[in-house]
PyMOL Python script that loads the backbone (N, CA, C, O; Angstrom):
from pymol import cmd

cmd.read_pdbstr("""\
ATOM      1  N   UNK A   1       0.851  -1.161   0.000  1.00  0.00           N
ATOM      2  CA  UNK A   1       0.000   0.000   0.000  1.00  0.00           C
ATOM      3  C   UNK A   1       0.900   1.227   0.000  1.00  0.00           C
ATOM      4  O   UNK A   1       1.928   1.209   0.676  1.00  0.00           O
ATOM      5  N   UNK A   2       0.562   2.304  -0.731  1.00  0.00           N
ATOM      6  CA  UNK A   2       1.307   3.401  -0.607  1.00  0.00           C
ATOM      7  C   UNK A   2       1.140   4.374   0.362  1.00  0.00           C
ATOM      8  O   UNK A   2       0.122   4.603   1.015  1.00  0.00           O
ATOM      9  N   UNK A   3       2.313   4.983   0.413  1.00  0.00           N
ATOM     10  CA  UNK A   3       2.215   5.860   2.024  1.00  0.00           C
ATOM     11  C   UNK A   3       0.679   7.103   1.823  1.00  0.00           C
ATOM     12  O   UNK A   3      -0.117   7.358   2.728  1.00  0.00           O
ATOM     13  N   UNK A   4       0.646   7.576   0.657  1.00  0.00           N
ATOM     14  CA  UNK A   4      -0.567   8.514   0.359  1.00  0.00           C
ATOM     15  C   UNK A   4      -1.876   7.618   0.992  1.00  0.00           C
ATOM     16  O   UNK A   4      -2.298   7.915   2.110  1.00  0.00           O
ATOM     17  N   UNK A   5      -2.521   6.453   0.179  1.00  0.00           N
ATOM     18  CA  UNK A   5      -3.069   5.791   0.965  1.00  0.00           C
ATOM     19  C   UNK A   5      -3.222   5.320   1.955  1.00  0.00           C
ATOM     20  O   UNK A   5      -4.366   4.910   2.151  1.00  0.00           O
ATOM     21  N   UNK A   6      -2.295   5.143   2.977  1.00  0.00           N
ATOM     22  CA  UNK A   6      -2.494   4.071   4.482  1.00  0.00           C
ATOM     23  C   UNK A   6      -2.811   6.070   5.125  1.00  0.00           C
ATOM     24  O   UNK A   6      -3.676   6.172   5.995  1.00  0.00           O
ATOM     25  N   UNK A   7      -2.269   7.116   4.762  1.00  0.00           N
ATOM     26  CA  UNK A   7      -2.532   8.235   5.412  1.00  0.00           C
ATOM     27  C   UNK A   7      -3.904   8.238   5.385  1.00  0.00           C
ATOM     28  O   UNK A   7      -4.591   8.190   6.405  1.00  0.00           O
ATOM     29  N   UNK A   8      -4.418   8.302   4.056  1.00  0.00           N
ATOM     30  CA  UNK A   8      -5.734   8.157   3.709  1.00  0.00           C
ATOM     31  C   UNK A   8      -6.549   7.770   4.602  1.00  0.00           C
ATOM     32  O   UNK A   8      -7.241   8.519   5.291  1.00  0.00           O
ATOM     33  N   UNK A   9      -6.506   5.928   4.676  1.00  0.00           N
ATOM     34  CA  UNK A   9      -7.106   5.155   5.307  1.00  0.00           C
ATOM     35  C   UNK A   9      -7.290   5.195   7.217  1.00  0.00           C
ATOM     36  O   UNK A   9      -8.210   4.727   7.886  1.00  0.00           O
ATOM     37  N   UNK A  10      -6.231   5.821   7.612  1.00  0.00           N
ATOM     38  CA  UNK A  10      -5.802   5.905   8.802  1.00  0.00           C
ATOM     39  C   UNK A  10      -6.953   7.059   9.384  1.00  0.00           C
ATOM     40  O   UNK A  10      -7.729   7.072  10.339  1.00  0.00           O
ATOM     41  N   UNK A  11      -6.601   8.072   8.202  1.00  0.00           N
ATOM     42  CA  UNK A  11      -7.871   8.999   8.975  1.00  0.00           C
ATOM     43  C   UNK A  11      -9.114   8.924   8.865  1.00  0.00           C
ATOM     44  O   UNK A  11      -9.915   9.520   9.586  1.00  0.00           O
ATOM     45  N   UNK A  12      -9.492   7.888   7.591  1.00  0.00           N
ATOM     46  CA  UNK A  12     -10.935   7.263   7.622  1.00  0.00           C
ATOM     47  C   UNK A  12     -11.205   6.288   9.280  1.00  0.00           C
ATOM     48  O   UNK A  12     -12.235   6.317   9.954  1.00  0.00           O
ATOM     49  N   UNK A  13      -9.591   5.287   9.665  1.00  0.00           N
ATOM     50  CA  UNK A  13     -10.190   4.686  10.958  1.00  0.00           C
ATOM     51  C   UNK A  13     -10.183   5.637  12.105  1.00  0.00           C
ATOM     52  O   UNK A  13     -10.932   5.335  13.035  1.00  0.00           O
ATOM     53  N   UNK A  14      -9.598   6.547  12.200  1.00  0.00           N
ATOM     54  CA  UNK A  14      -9.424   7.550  13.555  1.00  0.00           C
ATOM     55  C   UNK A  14     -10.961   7.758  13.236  1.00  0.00           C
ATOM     56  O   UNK A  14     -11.571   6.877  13.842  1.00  0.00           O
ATOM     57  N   UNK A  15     -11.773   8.512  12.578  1.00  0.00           N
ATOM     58  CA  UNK A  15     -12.528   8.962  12.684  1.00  0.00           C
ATOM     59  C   UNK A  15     -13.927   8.293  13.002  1.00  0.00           C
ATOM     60  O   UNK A  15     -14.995   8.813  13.327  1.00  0.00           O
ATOM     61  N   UNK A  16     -13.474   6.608  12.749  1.00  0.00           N
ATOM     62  CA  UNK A  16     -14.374   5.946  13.764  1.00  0.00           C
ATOM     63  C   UNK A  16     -13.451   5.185  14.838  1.00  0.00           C
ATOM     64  O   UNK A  16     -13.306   3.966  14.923  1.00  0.00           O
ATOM     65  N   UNK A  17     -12.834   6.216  15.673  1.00  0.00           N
ATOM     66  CA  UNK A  17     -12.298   5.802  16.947  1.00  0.00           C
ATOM     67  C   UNK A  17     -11.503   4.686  16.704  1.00  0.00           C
ATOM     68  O   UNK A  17     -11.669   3.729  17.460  1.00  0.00           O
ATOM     69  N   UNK A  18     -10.519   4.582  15.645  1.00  0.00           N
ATOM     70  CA  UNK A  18      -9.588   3.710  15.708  1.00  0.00           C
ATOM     71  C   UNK A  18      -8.398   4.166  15.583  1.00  0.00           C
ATOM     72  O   UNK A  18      -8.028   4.530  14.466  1.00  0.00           O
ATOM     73  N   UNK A  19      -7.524   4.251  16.707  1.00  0.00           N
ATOM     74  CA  UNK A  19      -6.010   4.672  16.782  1.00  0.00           C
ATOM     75  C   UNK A  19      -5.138   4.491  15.936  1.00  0.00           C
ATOM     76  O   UNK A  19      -4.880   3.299  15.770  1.00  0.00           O
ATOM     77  N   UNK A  20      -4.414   5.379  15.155  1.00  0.00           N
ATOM     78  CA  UNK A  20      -3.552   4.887  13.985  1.00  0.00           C
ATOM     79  C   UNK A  20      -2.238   5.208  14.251  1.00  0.00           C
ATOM     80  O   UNK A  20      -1.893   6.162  14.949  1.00  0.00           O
ATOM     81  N   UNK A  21      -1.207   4.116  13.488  1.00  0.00           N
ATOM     82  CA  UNK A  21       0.172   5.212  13.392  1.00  0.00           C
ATOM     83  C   UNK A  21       0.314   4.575  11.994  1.00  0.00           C
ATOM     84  O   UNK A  21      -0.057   3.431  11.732  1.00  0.00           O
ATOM     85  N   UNK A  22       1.042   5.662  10.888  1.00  0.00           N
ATOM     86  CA  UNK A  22       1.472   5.274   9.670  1.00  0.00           C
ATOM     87  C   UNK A  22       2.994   5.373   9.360  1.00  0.00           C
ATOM     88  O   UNK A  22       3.526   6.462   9.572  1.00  0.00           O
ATOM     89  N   UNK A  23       3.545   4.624   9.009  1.00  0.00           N
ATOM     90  CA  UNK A  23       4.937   4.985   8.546  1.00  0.00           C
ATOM     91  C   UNK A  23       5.035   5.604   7.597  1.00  0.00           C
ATOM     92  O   UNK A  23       4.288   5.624   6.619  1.00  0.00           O
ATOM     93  N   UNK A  24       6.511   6.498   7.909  1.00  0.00           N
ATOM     94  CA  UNK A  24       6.146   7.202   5.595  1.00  0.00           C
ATOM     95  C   UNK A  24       7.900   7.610   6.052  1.00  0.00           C
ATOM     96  O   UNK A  24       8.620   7.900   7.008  1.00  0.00           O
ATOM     97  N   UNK A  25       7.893   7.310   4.186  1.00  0.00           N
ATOM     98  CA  UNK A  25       9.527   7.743   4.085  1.00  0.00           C
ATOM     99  C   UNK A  25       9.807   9.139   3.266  1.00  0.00           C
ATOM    100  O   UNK A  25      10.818   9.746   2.914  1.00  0.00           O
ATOM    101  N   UNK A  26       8.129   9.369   3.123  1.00  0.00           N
ATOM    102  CA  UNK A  26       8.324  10.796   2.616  1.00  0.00           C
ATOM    103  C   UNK A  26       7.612  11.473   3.544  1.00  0.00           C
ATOM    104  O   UNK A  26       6.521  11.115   3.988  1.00  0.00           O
ATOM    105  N   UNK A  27       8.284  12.567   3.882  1.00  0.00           N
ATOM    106  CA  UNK A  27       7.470  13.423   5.175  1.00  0.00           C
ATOM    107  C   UNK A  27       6.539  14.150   4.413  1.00  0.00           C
ATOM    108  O   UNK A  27       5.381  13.921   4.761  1.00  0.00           O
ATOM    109  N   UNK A  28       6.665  14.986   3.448  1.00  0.00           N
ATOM    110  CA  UNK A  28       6.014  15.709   2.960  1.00  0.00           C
ATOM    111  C   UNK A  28       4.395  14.601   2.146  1.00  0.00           C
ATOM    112  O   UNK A  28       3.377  15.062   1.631  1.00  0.00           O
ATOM    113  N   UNK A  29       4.666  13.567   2.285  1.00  0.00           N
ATOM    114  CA  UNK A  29       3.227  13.162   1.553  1.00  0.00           C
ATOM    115  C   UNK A  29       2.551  12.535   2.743  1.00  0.00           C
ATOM    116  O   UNK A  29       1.405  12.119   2.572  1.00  0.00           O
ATOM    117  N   UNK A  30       3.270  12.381   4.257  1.00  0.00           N
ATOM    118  CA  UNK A  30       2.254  12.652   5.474  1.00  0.00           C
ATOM    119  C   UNK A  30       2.019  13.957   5.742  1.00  0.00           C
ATOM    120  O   UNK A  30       0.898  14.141   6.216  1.00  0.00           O
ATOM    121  N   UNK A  31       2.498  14.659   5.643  1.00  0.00           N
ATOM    122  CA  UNK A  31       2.013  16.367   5.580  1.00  0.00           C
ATOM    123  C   UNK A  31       0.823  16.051   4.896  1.00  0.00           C
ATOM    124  O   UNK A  31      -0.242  15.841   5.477  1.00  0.00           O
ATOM    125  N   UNK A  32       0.971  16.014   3.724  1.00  0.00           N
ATOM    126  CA  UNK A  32       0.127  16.459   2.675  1.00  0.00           C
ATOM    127  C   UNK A  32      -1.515  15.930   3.071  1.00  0.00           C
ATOM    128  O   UNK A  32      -2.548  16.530   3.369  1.00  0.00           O
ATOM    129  N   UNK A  33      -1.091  14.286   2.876  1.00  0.00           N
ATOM    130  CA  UNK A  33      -2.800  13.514   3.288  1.00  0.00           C
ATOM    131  C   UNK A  33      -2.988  13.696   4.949  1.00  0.00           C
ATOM    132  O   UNK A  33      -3.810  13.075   5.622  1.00  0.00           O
ATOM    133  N   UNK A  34      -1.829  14.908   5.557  1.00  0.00           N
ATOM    134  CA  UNK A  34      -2.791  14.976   6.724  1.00  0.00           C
ATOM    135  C   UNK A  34      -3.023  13.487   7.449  1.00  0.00           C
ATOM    136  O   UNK A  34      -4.182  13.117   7.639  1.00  0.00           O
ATOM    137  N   UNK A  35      -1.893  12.631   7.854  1.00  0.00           N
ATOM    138  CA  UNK A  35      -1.892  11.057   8.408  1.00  0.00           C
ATOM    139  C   UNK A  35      -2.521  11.799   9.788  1.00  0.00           C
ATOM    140  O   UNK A  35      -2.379  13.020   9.867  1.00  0.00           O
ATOM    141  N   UNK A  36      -3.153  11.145  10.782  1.00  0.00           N
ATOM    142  CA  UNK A  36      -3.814  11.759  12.089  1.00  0.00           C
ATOM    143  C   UNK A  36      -2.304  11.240  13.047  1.00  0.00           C
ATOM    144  O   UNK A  36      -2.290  11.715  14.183  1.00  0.00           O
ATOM    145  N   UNK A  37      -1.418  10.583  12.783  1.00  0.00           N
ATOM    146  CA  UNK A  37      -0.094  10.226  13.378  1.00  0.00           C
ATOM    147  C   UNK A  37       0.380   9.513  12.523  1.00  0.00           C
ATOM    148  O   UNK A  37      -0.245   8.943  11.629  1.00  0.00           O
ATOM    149  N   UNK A  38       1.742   9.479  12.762  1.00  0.00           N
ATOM    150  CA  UNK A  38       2.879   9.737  11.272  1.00  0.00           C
ATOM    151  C   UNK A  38       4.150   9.379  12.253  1.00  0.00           C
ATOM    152  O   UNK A  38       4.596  10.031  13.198  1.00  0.00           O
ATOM    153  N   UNK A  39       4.623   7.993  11.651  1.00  0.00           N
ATOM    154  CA  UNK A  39       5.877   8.310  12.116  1.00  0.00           C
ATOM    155  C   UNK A  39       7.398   7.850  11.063  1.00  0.00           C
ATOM    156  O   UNK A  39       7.865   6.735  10.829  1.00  0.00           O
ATOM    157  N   UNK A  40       7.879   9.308  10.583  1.00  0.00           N
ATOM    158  CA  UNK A  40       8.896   9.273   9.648  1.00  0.00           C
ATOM    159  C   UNK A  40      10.174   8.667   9.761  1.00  0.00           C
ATOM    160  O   UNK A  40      10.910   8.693  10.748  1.00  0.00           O
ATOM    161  N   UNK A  41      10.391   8.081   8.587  1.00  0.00           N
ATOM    162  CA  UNK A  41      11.974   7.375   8.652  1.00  0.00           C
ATOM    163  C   UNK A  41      12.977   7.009   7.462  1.00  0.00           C
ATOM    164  O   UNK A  41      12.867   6.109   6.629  1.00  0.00           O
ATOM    165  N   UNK A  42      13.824   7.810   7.594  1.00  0.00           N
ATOM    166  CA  UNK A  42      14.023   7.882   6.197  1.00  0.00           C
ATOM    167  C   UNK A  42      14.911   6.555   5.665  1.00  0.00           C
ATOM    168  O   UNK A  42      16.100   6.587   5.348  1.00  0.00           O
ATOM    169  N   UNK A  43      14.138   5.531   5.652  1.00  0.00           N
ATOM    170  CA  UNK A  43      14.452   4.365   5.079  1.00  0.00           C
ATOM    171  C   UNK A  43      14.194   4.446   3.231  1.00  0.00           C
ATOM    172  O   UNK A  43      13.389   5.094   2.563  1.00  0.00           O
ATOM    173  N   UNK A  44      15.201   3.543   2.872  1.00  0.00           N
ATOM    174  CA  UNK A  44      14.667   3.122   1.316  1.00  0.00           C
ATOM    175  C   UNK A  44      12.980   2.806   0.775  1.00  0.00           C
ATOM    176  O   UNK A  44      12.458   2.114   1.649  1.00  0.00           O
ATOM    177  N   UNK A  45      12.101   3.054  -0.232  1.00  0.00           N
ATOM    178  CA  UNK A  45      11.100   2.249  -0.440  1.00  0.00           C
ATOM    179  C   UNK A  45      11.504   0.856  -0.254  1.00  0.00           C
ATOM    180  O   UNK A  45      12.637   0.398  -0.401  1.00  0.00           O
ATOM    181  N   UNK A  46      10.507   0.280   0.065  1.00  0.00           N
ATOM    182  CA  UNK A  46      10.226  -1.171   0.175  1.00  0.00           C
ATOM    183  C   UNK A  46      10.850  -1.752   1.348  1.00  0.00           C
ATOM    184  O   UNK A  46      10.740  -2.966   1.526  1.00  0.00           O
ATOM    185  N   UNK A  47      11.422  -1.111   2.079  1.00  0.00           N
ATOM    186  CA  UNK A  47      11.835  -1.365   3.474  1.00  0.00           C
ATOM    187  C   UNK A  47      11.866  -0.775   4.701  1.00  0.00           C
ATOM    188  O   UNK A  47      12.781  -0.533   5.488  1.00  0.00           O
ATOM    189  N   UNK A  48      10.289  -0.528   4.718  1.00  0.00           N
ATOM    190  CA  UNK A  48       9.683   0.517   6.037  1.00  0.00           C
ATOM    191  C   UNK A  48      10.023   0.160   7.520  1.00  0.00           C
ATOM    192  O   UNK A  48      10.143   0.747   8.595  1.00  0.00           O
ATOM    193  N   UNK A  49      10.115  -1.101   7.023  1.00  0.00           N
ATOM    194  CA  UNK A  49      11.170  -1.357   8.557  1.00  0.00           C
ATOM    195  C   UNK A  49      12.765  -1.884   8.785  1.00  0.00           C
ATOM    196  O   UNK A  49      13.290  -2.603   9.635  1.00  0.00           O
ATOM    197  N   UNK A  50      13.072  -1.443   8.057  1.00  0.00           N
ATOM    198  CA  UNK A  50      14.555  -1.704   7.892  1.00  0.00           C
ATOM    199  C   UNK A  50      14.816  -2.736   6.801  1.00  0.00           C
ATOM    200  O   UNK A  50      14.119  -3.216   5.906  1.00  0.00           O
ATOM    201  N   UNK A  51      16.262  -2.927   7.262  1.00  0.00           N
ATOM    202  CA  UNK A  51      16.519  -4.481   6.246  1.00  0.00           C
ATOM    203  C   UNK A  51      16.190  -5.920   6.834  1.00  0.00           C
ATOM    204  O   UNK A  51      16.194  -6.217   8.029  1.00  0.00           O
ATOM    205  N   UNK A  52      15.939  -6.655   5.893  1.00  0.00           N
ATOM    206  CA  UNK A  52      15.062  -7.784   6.020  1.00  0.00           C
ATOM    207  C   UNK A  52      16.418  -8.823   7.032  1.00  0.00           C
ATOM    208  O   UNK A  52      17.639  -8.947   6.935  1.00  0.00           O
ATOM    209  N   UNK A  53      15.354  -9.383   7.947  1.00  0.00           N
ATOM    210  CA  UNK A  53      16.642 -10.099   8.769  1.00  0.00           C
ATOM    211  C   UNK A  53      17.253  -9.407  10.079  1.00  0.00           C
ATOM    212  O   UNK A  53      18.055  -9.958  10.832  1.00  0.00           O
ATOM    213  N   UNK A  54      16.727  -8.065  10.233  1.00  0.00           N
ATOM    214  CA  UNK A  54      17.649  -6.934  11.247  1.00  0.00           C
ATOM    215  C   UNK A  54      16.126  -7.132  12.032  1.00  0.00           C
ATOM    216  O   UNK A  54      15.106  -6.468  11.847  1.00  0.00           O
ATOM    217  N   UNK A  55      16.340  -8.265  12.957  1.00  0.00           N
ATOM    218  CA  UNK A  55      15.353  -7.820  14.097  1.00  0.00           C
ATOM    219  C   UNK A  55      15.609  -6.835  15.506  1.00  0.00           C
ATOM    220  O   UNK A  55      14.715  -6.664  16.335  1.00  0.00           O
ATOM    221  N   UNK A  56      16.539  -6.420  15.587  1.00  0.00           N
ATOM    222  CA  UNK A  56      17.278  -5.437  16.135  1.00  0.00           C
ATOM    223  C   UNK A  56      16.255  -4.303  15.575  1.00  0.00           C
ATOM    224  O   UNK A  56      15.206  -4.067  16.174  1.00  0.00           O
ATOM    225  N   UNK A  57      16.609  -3.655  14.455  1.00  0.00           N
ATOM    226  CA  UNK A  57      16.642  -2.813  13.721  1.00  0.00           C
ATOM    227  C   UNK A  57      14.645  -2.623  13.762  1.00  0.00           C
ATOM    228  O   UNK A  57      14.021  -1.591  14.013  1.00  0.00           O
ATOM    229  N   UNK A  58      14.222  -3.658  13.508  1.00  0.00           N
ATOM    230  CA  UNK A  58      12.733  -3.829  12.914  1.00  0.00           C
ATOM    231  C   UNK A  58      12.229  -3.861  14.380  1.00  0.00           C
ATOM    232  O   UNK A  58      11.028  -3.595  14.406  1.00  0.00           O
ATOM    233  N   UNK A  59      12.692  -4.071  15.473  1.00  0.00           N
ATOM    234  CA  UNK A  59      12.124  -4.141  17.031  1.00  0.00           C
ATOM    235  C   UNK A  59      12.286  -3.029  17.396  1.00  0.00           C
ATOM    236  O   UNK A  59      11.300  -2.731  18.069  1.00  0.00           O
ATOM    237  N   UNK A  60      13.206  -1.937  17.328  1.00  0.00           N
ATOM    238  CA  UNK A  60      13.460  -0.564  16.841  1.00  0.00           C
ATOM    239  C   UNK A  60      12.144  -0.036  16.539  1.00  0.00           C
ATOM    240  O   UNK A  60      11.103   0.170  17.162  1.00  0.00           O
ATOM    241  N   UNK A  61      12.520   0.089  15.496  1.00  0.00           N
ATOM    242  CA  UNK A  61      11.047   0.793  14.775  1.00  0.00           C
ATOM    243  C   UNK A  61       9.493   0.479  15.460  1.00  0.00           C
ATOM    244  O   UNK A  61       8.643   1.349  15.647  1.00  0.00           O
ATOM    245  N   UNK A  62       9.354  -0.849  15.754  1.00  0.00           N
ATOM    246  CA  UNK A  62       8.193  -0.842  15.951  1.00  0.00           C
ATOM    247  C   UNK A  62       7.804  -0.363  17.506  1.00  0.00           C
ATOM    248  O   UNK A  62       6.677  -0.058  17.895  1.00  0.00           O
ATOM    249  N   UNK A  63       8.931  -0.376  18.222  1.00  0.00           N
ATOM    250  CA  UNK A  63       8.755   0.400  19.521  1.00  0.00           C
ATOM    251  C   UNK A  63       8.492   2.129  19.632  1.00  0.00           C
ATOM    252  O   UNK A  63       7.996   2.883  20.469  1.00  0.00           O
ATOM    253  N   UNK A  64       9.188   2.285  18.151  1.00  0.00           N
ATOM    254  CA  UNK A  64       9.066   4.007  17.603  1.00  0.00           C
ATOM    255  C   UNK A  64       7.253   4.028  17.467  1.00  0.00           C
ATOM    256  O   UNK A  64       6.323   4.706  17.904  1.00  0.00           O
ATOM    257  N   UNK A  65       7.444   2.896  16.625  1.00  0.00           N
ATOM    258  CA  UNK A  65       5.889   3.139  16.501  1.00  0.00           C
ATOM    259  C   UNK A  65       4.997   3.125  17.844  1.00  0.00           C
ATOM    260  O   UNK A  65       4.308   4.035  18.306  1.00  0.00           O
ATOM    261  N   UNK A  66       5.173   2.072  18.240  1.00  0.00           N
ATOM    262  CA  UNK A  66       3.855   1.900  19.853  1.00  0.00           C
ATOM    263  C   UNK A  66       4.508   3.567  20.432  1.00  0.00           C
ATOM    264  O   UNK A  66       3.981   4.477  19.792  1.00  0.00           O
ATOM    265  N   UNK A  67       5.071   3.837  21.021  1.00  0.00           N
ATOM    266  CA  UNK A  67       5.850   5.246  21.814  1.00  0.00           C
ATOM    267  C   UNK A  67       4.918   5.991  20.550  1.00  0.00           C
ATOM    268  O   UNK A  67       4.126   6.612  21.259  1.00  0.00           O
ATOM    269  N   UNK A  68       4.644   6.214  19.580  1.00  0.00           N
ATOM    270  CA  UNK A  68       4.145   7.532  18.736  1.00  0.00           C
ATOM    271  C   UNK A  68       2.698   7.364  19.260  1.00  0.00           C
ATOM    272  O   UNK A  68       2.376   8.400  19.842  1.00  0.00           O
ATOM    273  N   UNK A  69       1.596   6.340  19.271  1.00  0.00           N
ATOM    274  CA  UNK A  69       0.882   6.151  19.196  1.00  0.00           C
ATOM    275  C   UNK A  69       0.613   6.464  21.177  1.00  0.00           C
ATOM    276  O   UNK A  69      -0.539   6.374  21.602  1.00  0.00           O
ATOM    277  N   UNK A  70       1.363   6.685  21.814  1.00  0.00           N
ATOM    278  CA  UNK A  70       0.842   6.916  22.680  1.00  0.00           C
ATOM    279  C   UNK A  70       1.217   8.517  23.018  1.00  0.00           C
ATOM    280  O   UNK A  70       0.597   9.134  23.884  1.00  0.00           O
ATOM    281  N   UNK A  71       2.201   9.063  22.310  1.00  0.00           N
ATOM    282  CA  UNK A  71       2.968  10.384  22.798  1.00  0.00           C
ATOM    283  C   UNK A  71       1.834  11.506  21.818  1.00  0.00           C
ATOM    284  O   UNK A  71       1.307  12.538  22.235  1.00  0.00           O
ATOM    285  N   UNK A  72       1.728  11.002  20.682  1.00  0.00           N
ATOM    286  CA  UNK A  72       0.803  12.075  20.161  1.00  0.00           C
ATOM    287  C   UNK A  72      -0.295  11.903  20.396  1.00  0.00           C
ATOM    288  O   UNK A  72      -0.953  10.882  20.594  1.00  0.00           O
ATOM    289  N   UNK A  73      -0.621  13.361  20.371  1.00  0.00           N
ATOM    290  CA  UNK A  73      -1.934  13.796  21.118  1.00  0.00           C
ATOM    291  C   UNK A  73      -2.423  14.907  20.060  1.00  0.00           C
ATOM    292  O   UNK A  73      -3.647  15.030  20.096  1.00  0.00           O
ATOM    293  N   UNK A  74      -1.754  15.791  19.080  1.00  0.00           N
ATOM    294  CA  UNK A  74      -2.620  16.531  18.384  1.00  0.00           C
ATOM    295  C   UNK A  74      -2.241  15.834  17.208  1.00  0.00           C
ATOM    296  O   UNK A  74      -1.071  15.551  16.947  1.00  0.00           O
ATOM    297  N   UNK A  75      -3.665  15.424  16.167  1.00  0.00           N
ATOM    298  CA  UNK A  75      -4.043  15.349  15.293  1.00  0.00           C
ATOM    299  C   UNK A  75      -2.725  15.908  14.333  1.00  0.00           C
ATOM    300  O   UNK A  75      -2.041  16.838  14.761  1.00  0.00           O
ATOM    301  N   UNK A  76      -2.424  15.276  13.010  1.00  0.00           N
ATOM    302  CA  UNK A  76      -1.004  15.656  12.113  1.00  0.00           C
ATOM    303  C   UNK A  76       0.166  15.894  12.536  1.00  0.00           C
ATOM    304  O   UNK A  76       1.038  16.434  11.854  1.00  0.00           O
ATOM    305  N   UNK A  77       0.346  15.380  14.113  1.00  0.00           N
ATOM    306  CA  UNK A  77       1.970  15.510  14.315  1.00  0.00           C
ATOM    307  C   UNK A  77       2.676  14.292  13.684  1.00  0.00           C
ATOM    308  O   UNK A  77       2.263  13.137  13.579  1.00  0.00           O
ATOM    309  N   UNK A  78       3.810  14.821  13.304  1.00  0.00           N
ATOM    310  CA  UNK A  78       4.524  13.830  12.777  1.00  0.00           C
ATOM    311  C   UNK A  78       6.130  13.399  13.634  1.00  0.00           C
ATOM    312  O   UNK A  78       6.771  14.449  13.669  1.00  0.00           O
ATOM    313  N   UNK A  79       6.628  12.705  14.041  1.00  0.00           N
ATOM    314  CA  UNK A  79       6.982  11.943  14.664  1.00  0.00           C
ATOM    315  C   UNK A  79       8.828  11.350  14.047  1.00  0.00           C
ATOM    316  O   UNK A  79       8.984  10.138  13.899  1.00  0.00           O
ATOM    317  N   UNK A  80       9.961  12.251  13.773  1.00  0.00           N
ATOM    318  CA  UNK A  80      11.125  11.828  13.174  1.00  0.00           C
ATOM    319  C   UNK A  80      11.873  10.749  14.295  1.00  0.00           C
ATOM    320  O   UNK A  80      12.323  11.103  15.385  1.00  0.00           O
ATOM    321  N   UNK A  81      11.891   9.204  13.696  1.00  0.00           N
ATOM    322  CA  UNK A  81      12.499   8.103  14.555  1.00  0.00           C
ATOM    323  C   UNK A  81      13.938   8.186  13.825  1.00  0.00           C
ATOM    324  O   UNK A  81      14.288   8.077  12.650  1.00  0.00           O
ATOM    325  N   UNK A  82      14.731   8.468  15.243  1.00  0.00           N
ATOM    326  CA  UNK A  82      15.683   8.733  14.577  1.00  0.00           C
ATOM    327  C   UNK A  82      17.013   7.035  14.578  1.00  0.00           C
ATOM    328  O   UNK A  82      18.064   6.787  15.168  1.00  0.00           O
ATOM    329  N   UNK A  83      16.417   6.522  13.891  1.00  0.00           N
ATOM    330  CA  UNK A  83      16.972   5.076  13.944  1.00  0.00           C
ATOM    331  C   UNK A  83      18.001   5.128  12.388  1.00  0.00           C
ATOM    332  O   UNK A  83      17.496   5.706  11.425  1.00  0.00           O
ATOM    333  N   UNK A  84      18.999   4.688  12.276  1.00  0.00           N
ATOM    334  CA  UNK A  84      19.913   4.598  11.380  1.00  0.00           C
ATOM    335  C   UNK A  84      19.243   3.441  10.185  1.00  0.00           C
ATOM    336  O   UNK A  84      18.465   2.591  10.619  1.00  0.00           O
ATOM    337  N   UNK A  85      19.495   3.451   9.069  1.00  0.00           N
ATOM    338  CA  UNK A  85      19.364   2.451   8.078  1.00  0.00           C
ATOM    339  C   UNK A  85      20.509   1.374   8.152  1.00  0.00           C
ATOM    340  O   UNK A  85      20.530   0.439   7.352  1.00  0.00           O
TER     341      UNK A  85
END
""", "prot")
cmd.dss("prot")
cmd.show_as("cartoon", "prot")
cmd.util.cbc("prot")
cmd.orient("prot")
């Protein structure tokens, strides 16, 4: 799914009370669709959570993620994890 879309979709579920976080490796196209939480990383396409095999790396991120999903509180903040590729 593309990052424009899951932004999309995310604020279709917030808006029936379902908590979202989206990853995006472009900040500016969570800006844009307005994600309701966003958390940026400037990884390669096709590897939103790192490289394949780096559970280090991918346990990382997804702790970025749970921590976003509880730290934001206004609507379109976006969220820079600052984790290395």
């Amino acid at each position: 799914m593309c990052q424009q879309t899951a932004g999309l979709v995310a604020r279709v579920l917030e808006e029936h009370g379902i908590a979202t976080v989206t990853l995006s490796a472009m900040r500016d196209v969570a800006e844009a669709v307005l994600a309701p939480r966003a958390v940026f990383l400037p990884f390669p396409f096709g590897s939103p959570m790192g490289r394949p095999k780096d559970t280090a790396k991918q346990t990382a991120v997804l702790r970025a993620v749970l921590a976003a999903l509880e730290e934001i509180q206004v609507p379109g903040t976006i969220i820079e994890a600052r984790i290395p590729y």
